[in-house]
Structures are given as structure tokens and as C-alpha cells.
C-alpha positions as CSV (number, residue, x, y, z in Angstrom):
1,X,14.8,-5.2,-24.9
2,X,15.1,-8.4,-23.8
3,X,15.7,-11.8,-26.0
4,X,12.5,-13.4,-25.4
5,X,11.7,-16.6,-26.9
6,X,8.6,-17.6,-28.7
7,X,5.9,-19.9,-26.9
8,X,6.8,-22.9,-29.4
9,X,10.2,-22.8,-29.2
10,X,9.6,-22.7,-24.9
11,X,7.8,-25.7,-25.1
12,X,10.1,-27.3,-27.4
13,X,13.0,-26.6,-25.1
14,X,11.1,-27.4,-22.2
15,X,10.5,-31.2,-23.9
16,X,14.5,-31.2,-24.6
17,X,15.5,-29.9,-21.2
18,X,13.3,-30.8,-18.8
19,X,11.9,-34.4,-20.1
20,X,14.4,-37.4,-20.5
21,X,12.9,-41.0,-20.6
22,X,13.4,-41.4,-16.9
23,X,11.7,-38.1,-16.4
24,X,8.5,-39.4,-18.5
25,X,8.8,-42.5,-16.2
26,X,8.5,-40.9,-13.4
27,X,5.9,-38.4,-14.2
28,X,3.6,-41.1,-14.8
29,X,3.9,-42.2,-10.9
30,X,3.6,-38.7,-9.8
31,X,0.7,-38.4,-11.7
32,X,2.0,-35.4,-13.7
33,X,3.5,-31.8,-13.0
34,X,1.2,-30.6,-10.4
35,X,-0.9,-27.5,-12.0
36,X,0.4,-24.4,-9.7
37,X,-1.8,-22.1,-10.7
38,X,-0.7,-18.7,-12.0
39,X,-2.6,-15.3,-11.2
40,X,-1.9,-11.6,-11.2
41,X,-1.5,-10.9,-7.7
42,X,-0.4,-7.4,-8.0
43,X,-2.7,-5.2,-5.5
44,X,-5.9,-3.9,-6.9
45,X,-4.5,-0.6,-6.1
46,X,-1.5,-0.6,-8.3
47,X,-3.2,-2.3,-11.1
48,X,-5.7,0.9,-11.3
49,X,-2.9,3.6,-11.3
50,X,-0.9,1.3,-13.9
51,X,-3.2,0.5,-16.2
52,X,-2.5,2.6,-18.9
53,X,1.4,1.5,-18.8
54,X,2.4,-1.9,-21.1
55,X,2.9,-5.0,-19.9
56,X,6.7,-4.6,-19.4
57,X,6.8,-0.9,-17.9
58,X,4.1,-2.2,-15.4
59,X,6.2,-5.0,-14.1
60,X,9.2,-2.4,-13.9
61,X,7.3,-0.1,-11.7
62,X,5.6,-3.0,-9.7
63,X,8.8,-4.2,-8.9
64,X,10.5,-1.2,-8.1
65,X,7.8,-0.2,-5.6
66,X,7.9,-3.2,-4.1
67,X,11.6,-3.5,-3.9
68,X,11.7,-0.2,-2.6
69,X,9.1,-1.3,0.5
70,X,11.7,-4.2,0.7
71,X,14.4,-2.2,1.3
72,X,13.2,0.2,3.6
73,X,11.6,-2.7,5.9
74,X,15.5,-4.1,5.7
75,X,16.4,-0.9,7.1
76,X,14.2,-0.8,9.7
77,X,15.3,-4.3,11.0
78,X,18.7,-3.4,11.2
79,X,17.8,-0.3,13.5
80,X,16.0,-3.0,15.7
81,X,18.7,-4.7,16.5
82,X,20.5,-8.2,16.5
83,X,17.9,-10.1,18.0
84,X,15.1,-9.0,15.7
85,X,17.0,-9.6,12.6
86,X,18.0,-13.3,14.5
87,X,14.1,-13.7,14.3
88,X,13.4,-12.4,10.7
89,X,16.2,-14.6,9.5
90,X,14.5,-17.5,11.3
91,X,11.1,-16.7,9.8
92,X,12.4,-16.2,6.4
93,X,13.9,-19.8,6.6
94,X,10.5,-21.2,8.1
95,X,8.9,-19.8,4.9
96,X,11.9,-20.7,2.3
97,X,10.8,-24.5,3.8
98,X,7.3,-23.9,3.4
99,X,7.2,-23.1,-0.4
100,X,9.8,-25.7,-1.5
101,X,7.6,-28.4,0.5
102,X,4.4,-27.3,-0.6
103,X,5.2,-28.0,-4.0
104,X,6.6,-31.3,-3.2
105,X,3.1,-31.8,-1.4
106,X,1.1,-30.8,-4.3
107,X,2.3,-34.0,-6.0
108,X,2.7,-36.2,-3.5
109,X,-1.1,-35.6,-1.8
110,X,-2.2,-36.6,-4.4
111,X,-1.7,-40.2,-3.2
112,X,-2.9,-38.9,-0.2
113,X,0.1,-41.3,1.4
114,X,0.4,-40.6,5.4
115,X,2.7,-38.3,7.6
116,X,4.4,-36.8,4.9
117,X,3.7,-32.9,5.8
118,X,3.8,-33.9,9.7
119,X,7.4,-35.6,9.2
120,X,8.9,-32.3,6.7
121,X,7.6,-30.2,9.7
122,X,9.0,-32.8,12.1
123,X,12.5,-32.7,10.3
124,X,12.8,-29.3,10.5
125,X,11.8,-29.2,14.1
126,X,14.9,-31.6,14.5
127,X,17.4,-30.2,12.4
128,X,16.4,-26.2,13.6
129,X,16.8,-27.9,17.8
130,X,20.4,-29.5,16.7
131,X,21.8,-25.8,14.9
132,X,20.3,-23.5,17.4
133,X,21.3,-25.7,20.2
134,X,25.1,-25.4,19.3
135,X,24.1,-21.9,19.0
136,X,23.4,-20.9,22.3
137,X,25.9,-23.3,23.8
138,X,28.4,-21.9,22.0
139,X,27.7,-18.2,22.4
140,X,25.4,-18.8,25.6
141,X,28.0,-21.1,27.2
142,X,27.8,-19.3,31.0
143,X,24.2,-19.1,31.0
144,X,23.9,-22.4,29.8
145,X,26.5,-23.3,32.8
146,X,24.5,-21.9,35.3
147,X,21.0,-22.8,34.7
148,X,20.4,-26.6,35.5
149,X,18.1,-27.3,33.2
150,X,20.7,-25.6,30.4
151,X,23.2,-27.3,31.3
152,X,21.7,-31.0,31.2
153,X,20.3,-30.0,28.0
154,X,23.7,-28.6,26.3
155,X,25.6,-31.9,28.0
156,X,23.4,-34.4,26.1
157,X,22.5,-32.1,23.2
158,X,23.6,-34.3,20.6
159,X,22.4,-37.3,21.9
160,X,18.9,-35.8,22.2
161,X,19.2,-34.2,18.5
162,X,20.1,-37.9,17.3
163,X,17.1,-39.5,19.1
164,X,14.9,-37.2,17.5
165,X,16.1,-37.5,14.4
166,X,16.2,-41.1,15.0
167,X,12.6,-41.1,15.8
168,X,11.3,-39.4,12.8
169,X,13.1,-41.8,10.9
170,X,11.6,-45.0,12.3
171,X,8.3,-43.1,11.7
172,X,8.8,-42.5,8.0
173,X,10.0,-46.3,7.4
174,X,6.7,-47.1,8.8
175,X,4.4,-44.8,6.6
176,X,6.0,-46.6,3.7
177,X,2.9,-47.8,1.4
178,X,3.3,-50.3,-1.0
179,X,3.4,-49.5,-4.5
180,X,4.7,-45.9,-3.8
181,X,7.9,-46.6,-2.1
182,X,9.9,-45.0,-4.9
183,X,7.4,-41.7,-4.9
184,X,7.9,-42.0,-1.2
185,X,11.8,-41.8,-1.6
186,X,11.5,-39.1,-3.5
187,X,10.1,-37.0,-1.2
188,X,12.2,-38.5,2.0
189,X,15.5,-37.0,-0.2
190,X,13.0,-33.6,-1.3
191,X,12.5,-33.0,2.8
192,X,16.5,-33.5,3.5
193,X,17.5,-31.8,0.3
194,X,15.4,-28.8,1.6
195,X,16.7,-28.8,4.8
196,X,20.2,-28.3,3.6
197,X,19.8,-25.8,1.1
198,X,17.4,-23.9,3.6
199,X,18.2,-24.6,7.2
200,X,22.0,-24.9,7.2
201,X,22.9,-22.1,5.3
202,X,20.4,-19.6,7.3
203,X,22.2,-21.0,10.4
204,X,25.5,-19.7,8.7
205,X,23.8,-16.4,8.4
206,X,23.1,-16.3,12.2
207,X,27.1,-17.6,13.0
208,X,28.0,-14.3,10.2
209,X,25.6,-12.2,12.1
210,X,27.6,-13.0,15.7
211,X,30.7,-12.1,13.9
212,X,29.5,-8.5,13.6
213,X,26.5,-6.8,12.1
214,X,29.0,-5.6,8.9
215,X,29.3,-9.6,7.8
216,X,25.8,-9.6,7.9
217,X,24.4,-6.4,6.0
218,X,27.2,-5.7,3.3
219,X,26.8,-9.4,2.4
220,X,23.4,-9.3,1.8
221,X,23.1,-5.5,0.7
222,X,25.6,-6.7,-2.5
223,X,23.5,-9.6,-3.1
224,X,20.6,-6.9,-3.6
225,X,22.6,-4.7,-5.0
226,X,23.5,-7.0,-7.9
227,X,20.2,-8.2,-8.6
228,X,18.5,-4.8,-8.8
229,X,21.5,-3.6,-10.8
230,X,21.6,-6.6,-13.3
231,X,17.8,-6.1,-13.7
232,X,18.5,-2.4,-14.8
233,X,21.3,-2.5,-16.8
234,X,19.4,-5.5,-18.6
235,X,16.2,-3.9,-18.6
236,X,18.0,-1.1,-20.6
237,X,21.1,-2.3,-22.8
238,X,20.2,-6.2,-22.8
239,X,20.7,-7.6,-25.7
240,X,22.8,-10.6,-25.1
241,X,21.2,-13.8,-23.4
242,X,22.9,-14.8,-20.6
243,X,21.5,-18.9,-20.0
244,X,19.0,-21.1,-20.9
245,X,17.6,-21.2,-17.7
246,X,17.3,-17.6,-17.2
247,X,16.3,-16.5,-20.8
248,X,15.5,-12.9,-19.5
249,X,18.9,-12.7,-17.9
250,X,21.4,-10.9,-20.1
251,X,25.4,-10.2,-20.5
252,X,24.7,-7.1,-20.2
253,X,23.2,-7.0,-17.0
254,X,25.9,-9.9,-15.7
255,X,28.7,-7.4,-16.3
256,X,27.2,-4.0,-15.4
257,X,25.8,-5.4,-11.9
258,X,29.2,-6.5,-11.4
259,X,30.8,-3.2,-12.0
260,X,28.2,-1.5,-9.9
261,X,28.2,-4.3,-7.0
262,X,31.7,-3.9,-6.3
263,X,31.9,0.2,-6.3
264,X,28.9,0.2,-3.8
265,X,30.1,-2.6,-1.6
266,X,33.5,-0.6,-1.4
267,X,30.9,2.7,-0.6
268,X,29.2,0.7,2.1
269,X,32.0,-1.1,3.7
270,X,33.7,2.6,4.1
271,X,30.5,4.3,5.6
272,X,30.0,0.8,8.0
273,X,33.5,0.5,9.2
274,X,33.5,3.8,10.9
275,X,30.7,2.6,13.3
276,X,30.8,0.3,16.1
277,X,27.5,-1.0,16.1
278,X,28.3,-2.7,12.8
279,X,31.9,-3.8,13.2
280,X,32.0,-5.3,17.2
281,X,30.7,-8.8,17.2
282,X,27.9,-9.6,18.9
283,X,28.1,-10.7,22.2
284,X,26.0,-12.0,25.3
285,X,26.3,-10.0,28.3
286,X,25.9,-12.3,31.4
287,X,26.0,-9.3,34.0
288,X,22.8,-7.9,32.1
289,X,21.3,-10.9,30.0
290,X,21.5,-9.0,26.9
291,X,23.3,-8.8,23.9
292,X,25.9,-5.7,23.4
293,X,27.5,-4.5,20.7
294,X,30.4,-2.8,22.2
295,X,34.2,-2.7,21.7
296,X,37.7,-1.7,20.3
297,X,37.7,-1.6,16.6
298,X,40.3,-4.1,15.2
299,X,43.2,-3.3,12.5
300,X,40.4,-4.7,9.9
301,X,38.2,-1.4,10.8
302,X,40.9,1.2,11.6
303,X,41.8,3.7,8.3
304,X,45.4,2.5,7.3
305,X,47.5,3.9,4.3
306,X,48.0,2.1,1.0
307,X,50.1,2.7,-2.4
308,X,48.2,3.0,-5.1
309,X,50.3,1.1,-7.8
310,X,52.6,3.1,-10.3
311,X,50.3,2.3,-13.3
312,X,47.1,3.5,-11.7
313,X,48.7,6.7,-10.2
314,X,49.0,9.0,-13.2
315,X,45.3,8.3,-14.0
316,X,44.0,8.9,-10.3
317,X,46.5,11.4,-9.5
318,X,47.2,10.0,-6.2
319,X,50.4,7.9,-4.8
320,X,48.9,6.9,-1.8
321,X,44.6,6.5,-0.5
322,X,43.5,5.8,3.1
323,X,41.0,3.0,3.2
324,X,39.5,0.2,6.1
325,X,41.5,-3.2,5.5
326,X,37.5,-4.1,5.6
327,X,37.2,-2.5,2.0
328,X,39.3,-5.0,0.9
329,X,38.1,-7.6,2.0
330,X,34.4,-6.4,0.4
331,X,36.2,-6.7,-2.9
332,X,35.9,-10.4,-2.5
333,X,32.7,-10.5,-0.6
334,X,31.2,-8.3,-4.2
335,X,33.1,-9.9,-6.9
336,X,31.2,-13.1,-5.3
337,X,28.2,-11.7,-5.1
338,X,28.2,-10.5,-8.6
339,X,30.3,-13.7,-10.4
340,X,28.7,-16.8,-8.3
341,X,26.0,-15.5,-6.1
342,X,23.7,-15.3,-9.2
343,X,24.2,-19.0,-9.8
344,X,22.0,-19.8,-7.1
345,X,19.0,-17.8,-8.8
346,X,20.1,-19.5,-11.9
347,X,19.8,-23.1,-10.2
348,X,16.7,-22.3,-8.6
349,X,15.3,-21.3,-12.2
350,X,16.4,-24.5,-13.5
351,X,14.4,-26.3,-9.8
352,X,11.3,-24.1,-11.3
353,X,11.6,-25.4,-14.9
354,X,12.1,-29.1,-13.5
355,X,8.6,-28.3,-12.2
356,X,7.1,-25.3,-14.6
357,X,6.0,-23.1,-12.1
358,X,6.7,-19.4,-13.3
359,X,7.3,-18.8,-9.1
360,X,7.8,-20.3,-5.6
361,X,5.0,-19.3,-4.5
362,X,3.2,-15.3,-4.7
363,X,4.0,-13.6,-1.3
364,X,5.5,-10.6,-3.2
365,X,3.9,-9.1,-5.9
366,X,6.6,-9.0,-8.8
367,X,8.7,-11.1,-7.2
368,X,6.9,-14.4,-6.4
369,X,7.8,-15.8,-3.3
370,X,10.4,-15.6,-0.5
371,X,12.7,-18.1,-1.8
372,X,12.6,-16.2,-5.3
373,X,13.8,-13.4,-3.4
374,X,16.8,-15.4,-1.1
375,X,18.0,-18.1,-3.8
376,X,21.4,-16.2,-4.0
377,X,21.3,-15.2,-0.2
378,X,22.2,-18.7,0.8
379,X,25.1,-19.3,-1.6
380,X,26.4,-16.1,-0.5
381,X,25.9,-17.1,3.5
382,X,28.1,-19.7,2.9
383,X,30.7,-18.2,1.7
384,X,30.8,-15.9,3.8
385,X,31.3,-18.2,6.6
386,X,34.2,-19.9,5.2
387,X,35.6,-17.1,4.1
388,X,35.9,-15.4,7.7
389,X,37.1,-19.1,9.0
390,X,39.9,-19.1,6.5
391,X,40.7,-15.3,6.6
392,X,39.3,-13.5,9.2
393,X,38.5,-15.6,12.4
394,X,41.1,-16.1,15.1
395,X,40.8,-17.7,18.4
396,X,38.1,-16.2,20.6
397,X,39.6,-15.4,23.8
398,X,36.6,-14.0,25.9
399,X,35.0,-17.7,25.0
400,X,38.2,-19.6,26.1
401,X,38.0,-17.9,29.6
402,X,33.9,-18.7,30.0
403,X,34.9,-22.5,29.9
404,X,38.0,-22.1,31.8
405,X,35.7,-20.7,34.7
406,X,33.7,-23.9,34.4
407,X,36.0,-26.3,35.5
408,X,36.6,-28.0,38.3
409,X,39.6,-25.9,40.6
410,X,42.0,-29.0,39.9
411,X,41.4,-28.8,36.1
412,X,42.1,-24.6,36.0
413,X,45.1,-25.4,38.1
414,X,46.4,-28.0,35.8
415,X,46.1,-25.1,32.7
416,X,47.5,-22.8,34.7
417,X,50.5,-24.0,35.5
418,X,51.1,-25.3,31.9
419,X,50.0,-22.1,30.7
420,X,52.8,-20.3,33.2
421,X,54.7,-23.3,31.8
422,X,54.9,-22.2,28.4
423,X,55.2,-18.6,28.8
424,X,58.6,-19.0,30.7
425,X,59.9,-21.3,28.2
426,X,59.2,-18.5,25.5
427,X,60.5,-15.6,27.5
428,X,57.3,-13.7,28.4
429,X,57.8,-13.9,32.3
């Protein structure tokens, strides 16, 4: 079914693509590609009852089984709460870091040069204390206020991220070993590069996540949804190759996830909007220390009336449909998922080929590793954020009035009477 090429031609490419003159340069200082060794690591168990299947039906049903435990462990985080799925995301990101690092580490040990696992580790230890830091004193802020401690902390947060950022800096410039400074380089801009892709765009996911549990799940349920649905319709009706760096991806598949992406995003979204749990933001709750989900739905989750236009109307038989304003805004959220999203797994394929490794790593049988699975998740996290910045996100009162309480009386005086200020001058009071 699908437009696989022949082993000469792969290698051929693989010399046109993925070698230039600079490239052959610097494979001779990194010694070559590292050999990542590539094994079945389907369980025993599943090979036995699949033997008798071909090659390609067996890695259909492996996958599908093992999406299927995916799914259903997804499902069970969400009925856990906020604060589990705050830790999964955490520990997905610690593992995403892992696998891009360790192969970075299997060429660069080979020099065995100094400090350069202790100072990725160190990095992230620095950049993960400077997100989650604005974190909790953003959504934390009267805890943080009234714990000493906190407080000191959150005033000089920034200064204290800097200095250990500093720090780990000063120590890399002196584990520099002559000779390897370039190879050394290389890895200095692998740790940061890493960092970016990985630990930035999983904070975003948290920042969605506070924004309501709906920003969170329909987001990443598209993202799956597209993928398994692109892998179906391909595995089927492929015919057409997609890119070079995907050669199994098809047009096919492209298209019909697309289709099927947005009709199930506008499915979710409607089922979603009608619940509270998913549509409140998540807040901190200072009388009980805990987080709640609880409040008035906003216009975006309330069922409004729309015209369907004049063209569509004789084919649906309906002038007007009642919809959330949320389903609208899924459209987008989809369409991305489906148009852009898969560009991530297309420029992780082309990272892979760089390297020719088949996989990250082989946490997941069928699927390689974690950062095989969340290549498009972090695109999508992104955009998510800006999106609700630009579209959806309006001042937050309830976080205006926790730092107005922290003020000094002469400084809540001062607002207020400029606030009272104002107000006449519009007319209000």
C-alpha cells in the first residue's frame, strides 16, 4: 500500500540528503553516526499470538493495541485530576529530554570529555526552577505572599534563576578540552536546542492546562486523532507520497485525517462544553489549599444560535443550528492540528535521518519512544497558547484582586481612589 523505496535508492538519498561536505567534516570529529542499535522490542507475548500475520498487518495490530492502552491510560489521567496530569506532563518532558540527550551522549562519550551529562541535567534543573517558578507565583501568588520563605523566593526569583544559569555556564567554559572545542559547541547548542523544543513548550501545556481542562484535552485528543487517522486512511488508500522525510506518509492520509480531525474535534468540543470540569479554569483555592474547578460557564461554553449560510441550507435542510462558540473555535484548534501539527513529526523525521536512527528511543513498542509519540504535541502547545492570548484571554480579575490585597494600605488607597476616579468620570457612579 504504501510507496516504499528500495534499500539502494535509501542510501543513495540518504548520501544526497543527509551528507554535504561540511557534514563529512564533521563526522570525522564525531567519530561517525553513533550505531543505535535496532531490535524488535515488541513483547514476547504479542509476537507469539502474531506470528502467523505479515510483517505489515503485525505492525498494524501492534500499534493499534498499544495505541489503544495509550488512550485508555490518557483517559484515566484526566479522571485524576489537574494535578496528576501537571505531573505526567512533567514526566513526559523529563523523558522527551532524556532521549534527545542520550543520543547526543552517544557521540559525544565517546571522547569521554567531562560534565557533559551532569551540565544537560544541570540546565534543565535551571530552566524547569525559572518556568515553574513564574508558575506558582503567578497562579500561587497568595500562598506565595504569605509564606516567608515563598515570598523571598518569588521576590528574587529571577535573580536566583540567572545565578544558576550563570553558574552552569562558568562550569561548561571550564570543561572545555582542547582540540574538541567545536564538538564541545555542538553539544552546548544540542543541550539549549533541547531545552527549547522540550521544556518551553510543555510549560505552555501547563499555562493551557490553567486555562481550563478543554484547552488541554481537545488540543491534544486532535493531535491523536490526526495521527491515528492519517495512519488509517494511508494504511488503506495510500498511494501518493507525501515527503521525503516521511516516505510512508501519504496524500491520502494528509487529507483524510484532516477531514476526520476536524468532524471529531467539533464532536468533542460539543460533548466537553456542556461540563464544568472541563470548561472552568483551574484555580488555587487558598481557603482549602487545593485546586477547584468550579464556576459560571462563559458566552464561549453557553449554546448560542447561528445561521447557517443560504448556500449550505438547501443541502442540510436547516436555516439555523445551535452550537458552543467553543466549536468554533476547535475548527482552528483541528484545521491546525491536521495542516501544521504534523510538521513537527515531519521535522523530527528529518532530526532522525540527520542521525539514522529508525526511533528516539524504544519505550513503546510500535511507536519508538516518547518523543516519537509528542513531536507534534509541542507545536500544537504553542499554538495553543498564542492563540488563547490573541483571542480568548482577557484580563484576570480574581488575580488582580490577590495583589491588590498585598499592598501596603497607602498603595490600595492610592488605586482606590483613582479607580473611584475613573468610574465617575465615565458615568458608572
Amino acid at each position: 500500500m504504501f510507496p516504499l523505496p528500495a534499500r539502494k535508492e535509501s542510501e543513495s538519498e540518504n548520501k544526497l540528503d543527509g551528507e554535504t561536505a561540511s557534514d563529512s567534516e564533521s563526522k570525522s570529529e564525531f567519530g561517525g553516526s553513533p550505531p543505535v542499535p535496532t531490535s524488535d522490542d515488541t513483547p514476547e507475548v504479542l509476537n507469539r499470538a502474531l506470528s502467523n500475520l505479515s510483517s505489515r498487518w503485525k505492525n498494524w495490530w501492534v500499534r493499534g493495541i498499544l495505541t489503544l492502552a495509550m488512550i485508555t491510560f490518557f483517559f484515566i489521567i484526566i479522571y485524576l485530576g489537574p494535578m496528576v496530569l501537571m505531573m505526567i506532563v512533567m514526566c513526559v518532558q523529563i523523558k522527551c529530554f532524556h532521549e534527545i540527550i542520550t543520543i547526543g551522549y552517544n557521540v559525544y562519550h565517546s571522547y569521554d570529555l567531562p560534565w557533559f551529562r551532569t551540565l544537560s541535567w544541570y540546565f534543565l534543573l535551571c530552566v524547569n526552577y525559572f518556568f515553574y517558578g513564574e508558575t506558582v507565583t503567578d497562579y500561587f501568588f497568595t500562598l506565595v505572599q504569605r509564606e516567608e520563605p515563598l515570598r523571598i523566593l518569588s521576590k528574587y526569583h529571577r535573580f536566583i534563576s540567572f545565578a544558576l544559569y550563570l553558574t552552569g555556564f562558568c562550569m561548561f567554559v571550564l570543561s572545555l578540552v582542547k582540540k574538541h572545542y567545536r564538538l564541545q559547541f555542538y553539544m552546548f547548542g544540542w543541550t539549549h536546542v533541547t531545552l527549547l523544543i522540550v521544556v518551553t513548550q510543555s510549560h505552555l501545556i501547563i499555562h493551557n492546562l490553567f486555562e481550563g481542562m478543554i484547552w488541554f484535552i481537545v488540543p491534544i485528543s486532535c493531535v491523536i486523532c490526526n495521527d491515528i487517522m492519517a495512519y488509517m486512511f494511508g494504511f488503506f488508500f495510500g498511494r501518493t507520497p507525501l515527503i521525503k522525510l516521511s516516505p510512508k506518509k501519504t496524500w491520502e492520509g494528509f487529507i483524510g485525517g484532516f477531514f476526520a480531525t476536524v468532524l471529531f474535534g467539533l464532536l468533542l468540543s460539543y460533548v466537553m462544553s456542556g461540563y464544568r470540569c472541563f470548561t472552568c479554569p483551574v484555580e488555587f483555592n487558598n481557603d482549602t489549599n487545593s485546586f477547584t474547578v468550579d464556576c459560571e460557564p462563559s458566552e464561549l461554553f453557553q449554546l448560542q444560535e447561528y445561521n447557517i449560510p443560504v448556500v449550505l441550507q438547501s443541502m442540510v435542510g436547516w436555516k439555523t443550528v445551535r452550537m458552543y462558540p467553543f466549536q468554533i473555535h476547535s475548527i482552528a484548534l483541528s484545521t491546525f492540528a491536521s495542516l501544521i501539527g504534523p510538521f513537527g513529526g515531519f521535522f523530527a523525521s528529518g532530526f532522525k535521518r540527520a542521525f539514522k536512527i529508525k526511533d528516539f528511543a524504544n519505550t513503546i513498542p510500535g511507536h519508538g519512544g516518547i518523543m516519537d509519540r509528542f513531536d507534534c504535541q509541542y507545536l500544537m502547545a504553542t499554538f495553543v497558547n498564542v492563540y488563547i492570548a490573541s483571542f480568548i484571554r482577557g484580563p484576570n480579575p480574581s488575580k488582580l484582586i490577590q495583589q491588590f490585597l498585598t499592598l501596603r494600605p497607602d498603595q490600595q488607597l492610592h488605586i482606590f481612589n483613582t479607580l473611584k476616579a475613573h468610574l465617575v468620570d465615565k458615568g458608572v457612579i
